[in-house]
C-alpha positions in Angstrom: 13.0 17.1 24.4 13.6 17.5 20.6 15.8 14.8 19.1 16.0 15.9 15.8 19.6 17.7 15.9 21.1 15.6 18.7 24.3 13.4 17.8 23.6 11.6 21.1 20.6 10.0 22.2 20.8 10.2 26.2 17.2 8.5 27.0 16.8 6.5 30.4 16.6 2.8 30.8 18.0 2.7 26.9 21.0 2.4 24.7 21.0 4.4 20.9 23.3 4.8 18.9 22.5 7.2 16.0 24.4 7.8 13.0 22.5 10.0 10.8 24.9 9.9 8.2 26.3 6.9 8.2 25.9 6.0 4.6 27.4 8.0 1.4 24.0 9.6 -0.1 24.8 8.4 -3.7 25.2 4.7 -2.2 21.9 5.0 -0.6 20.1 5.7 -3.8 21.4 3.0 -5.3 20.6 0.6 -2.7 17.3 1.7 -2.3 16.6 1.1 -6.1 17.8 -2.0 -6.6 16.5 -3.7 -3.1 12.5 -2.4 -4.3 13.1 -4.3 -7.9 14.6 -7.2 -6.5 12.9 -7.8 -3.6 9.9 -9.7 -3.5 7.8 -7.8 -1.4 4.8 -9.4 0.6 1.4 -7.7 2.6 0.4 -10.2 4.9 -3.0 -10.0 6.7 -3.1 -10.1 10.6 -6.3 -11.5 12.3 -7.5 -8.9 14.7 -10.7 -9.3 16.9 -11.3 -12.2 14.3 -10.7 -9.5 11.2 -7.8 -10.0 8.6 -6.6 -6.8 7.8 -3.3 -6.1 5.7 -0.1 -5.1 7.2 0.2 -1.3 6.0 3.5 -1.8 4.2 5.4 -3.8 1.7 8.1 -6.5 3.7 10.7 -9.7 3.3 12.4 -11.4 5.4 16.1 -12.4 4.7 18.2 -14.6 7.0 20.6 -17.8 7.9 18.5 -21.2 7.5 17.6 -21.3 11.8 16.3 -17.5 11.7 13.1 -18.0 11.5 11.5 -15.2 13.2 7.3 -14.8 15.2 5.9 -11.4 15.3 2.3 -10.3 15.0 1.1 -13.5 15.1 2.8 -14.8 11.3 6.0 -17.0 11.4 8.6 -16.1 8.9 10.6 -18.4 7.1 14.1 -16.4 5.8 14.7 -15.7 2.4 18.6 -16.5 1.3 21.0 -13.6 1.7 21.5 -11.6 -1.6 25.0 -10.6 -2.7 23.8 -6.9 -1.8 22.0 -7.6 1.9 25.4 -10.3 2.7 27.5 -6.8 1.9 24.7 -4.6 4.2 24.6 -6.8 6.7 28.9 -7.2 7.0 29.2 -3.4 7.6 26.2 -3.2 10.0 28.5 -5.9 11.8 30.8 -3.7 12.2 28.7 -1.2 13.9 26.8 -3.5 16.3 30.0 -5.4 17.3 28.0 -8.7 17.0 26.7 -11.1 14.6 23.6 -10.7 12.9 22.3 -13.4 11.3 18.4 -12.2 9.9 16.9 -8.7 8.4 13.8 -7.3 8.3 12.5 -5.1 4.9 9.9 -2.8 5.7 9.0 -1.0 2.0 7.1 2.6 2.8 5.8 3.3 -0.7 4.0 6.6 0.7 2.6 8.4 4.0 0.0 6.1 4.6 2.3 3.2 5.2 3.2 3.3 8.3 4.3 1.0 11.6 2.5 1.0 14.6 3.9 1.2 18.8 5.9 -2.0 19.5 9.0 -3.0 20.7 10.8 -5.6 19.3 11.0 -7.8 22.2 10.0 -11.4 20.9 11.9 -14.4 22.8 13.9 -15.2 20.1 15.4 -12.1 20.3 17.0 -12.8 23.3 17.1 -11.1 26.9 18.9 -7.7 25.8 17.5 -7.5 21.7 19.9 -5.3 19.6 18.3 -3.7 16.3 19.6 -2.4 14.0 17.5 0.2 11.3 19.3 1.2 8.3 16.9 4.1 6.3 17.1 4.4 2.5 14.7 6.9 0.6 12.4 9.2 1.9 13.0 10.4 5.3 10.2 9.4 8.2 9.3 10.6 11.8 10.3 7.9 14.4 8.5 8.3 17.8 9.6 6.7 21.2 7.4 6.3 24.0 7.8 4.9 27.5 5.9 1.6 27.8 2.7 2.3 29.3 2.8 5.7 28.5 0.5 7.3 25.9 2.7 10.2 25.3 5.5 10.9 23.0 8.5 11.3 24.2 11.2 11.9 21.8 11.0 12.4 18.1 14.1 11.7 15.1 14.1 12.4 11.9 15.2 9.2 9.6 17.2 10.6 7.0 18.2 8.2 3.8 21.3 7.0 4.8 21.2 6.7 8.5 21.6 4.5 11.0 20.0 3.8 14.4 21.3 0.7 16.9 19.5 -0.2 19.6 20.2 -2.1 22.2 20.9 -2.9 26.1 17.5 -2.3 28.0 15.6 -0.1 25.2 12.8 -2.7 24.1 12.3 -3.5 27.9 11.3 0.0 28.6 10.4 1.8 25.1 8.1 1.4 22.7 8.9 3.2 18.7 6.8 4.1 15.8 6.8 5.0 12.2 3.2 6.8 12.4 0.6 7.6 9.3 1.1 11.2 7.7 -0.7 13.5 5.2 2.9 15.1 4.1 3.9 14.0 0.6 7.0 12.2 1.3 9.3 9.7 -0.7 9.0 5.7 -0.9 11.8 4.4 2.1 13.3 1.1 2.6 13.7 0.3 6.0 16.1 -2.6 7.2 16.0 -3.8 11.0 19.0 -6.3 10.8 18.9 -8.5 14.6 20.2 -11.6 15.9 17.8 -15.0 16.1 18.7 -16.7 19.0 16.4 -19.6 19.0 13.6 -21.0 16.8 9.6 -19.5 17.2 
């Protein structure tokens, strides 16, 4: 099933919303710029199989004082909200119909940044997680895959801009990706704004 010009996202065991022009493009671009100059942008390492090896991308974490947020093994402690992500996050609001109180900043500078199969399903999160990915900059491939599954399933295209909810069931039976690629493509800003429900 190809995703890429479907309004509606239909998939089993999942709720989407996608809103592939949800922001102006001139508004996009201005975001994007000033969030890579003012953001100050970390690469942790992870330990794997007793390895340290650095996240493949650029991130921050902004949030209230409790959202502290656990994934991949690294606590993070939130960054105060800046006049710009306070505005962000207020619209997004708006869209998710409930508070969100932490964001993620995921900085692709080029194809080899990249994110690898996961669902955001951390216990802090809560028993239903919603997520929701704003894209600014160069557009990316975003795979879903059923969990357990080593197949692809449905494909969109993450156009500066857009907007992607998810929620109900979807991290309890998907899994998503932003994988590697060889195709020149433009530095992107991704924000995953979410709720913190407890502390790691």
């Amino acid at each position: 099933m190809d995703l890429f010009d479907s309004p509606v996202l239909e998939l089993p065991d999942a709720e989407l919303d996608f809103r592939p022009h949800w922001l102006d493009a001139t508004v996009a671009e201005q975001w994007l710029q000033q969030l890579a100059a003012e953001t100050p942008w970390e690469q942790p390492q992870l330990l794997i199989h007793g390895q340290h090896f650095p996240v493949p991308r650029l991130l921050a974490w902004y949030g209230d004082p409790e959202a502290s947020y656990r994934y991949s093994g690294l606590i993070h402690q939130p960054l105060p909200w800046t006049p710009l992500l306070a505005d962000i996050r207020a619209r997004v609001e708006e869209v998710a119909g409930q508070p969100l109180n932490g964001v993620l900043l995921n900085y692709y500078r080029d194809g080899n940044d990249s994110m690898g199969w996961h669902s955001d399903d951390e216990p802090e999160l809560g028993r239903n997680p919603l997520v929701a990915s704003l894209n600014l900059g160069g557009p990316r491939r975003f795979d879903l895959r059923r969990k357990g599954s080593g197949r692809i399933e449905h494909s969109l295209q993450l156009d500066s801009g857009s907007l992607l909810v998810m929620a109900g069931a979807t991290q309890h039976h998907w899994q998503h990706q932003v994988a590697k690629t060889r195709k020149p493509v433009a530095p992107r800003i991704n924000l995953t704004f979410r709720l913190i429900r407890s502390r790691p």
